[in-house]
N, C-alpha and C positions, 0 to 999 in steps of 0.2 A: 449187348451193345458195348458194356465195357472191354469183352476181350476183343471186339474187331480195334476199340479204340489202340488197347497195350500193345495187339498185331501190326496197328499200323504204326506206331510211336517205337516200336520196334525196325521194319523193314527203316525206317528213313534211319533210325542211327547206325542200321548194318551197313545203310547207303554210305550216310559219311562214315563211319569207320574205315570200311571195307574200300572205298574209293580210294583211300592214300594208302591203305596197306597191302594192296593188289591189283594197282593200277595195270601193270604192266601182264599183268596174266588175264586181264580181264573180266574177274569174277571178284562178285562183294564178299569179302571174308574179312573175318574178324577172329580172335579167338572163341573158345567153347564158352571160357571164362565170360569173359562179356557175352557175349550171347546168350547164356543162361541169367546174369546177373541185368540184362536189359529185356526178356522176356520176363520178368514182375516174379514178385512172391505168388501168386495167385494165379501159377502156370505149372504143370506136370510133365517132365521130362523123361520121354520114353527113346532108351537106345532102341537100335533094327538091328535082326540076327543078320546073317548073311542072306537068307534065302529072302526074308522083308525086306531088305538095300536090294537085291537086284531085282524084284516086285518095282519097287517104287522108282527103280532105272529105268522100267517099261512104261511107266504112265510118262517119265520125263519126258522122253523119245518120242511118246505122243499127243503130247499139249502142243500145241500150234503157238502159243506163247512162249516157249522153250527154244534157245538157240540150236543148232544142230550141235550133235555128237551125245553125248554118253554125258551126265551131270558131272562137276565135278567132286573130285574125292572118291574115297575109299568108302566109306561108310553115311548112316545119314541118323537122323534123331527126327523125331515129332516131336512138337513144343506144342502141349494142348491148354487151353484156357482151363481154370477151373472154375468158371462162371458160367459157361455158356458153350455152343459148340463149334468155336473158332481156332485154328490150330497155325500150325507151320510145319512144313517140311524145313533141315537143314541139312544139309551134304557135310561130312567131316572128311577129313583130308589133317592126319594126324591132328595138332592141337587147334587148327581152325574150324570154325563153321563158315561154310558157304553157302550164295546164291539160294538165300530162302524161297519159301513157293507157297501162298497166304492157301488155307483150306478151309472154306467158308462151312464144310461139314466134317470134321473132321474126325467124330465118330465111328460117322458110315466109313472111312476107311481105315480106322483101327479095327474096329471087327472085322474087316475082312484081311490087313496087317495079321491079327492075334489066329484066323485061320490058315495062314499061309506059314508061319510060325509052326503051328500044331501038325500043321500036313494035313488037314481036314478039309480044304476049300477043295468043291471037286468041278468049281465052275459052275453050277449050275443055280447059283442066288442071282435075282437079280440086281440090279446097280440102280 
């Protein structure tokens, strides 16, 4: 319970943050800095190799909640609770983070993140 609370005590300061610092581009970002230092001490911060960022470009491309095109940024980071198993996806784009994505299990897609990493997922676990 506590990490959906710091997730969501998170996405709103990304809100205000991100609203005056990227208004014009349309997407919530913030720096990495804050973003790290407003997801809590009592959160695990996991960079994505390249082949996990464009993994997690294909789930963006298909959540129905997700605006059209490709997420923003270069790069992307999980922000996982370490209470419980609540997470966030964040999009990097040099020294920002953007356009978080709340991951109610956030587990279930590191292990299949840390298989895609190893070149071991061959598709056939289920979800």
């Amino acid at each position: 319970m506590k990490g959906v609370l710091y997730c969501g005590a998170f996405l709103l300061a990304m809100g205000l943050v991100g609203a005056t610092a990227r208004a014009a581009e349309r997407h919530m970002c913030t720096s990495l800095q804050n973003a790290q230092k407003n997801a809590g001490r009592r959160t695990s911060v996991i960079p994505m190799s390249r082949a996990q960022f464009h993994f997690l470009q294909g789930l963006y491309v298909g959540l129905p909640s997700t605006p059209d095109g490709l997420p923003p940024g270069d790069g992307a980071l999980v922000i996982k609770s370490d209470s419980d198993d609540t997470g966030m996806i964040l999009w990097t784009r040099g020294p920002l983070a953007c356009d978080p994505i709340a991951l109610p299990k956030a587990e279930k897609l590191l292990k299949y993140l840390a298989d895609v990493k190893a070149g071991t997922s061959d598709g056939s676990d289920d979800l």
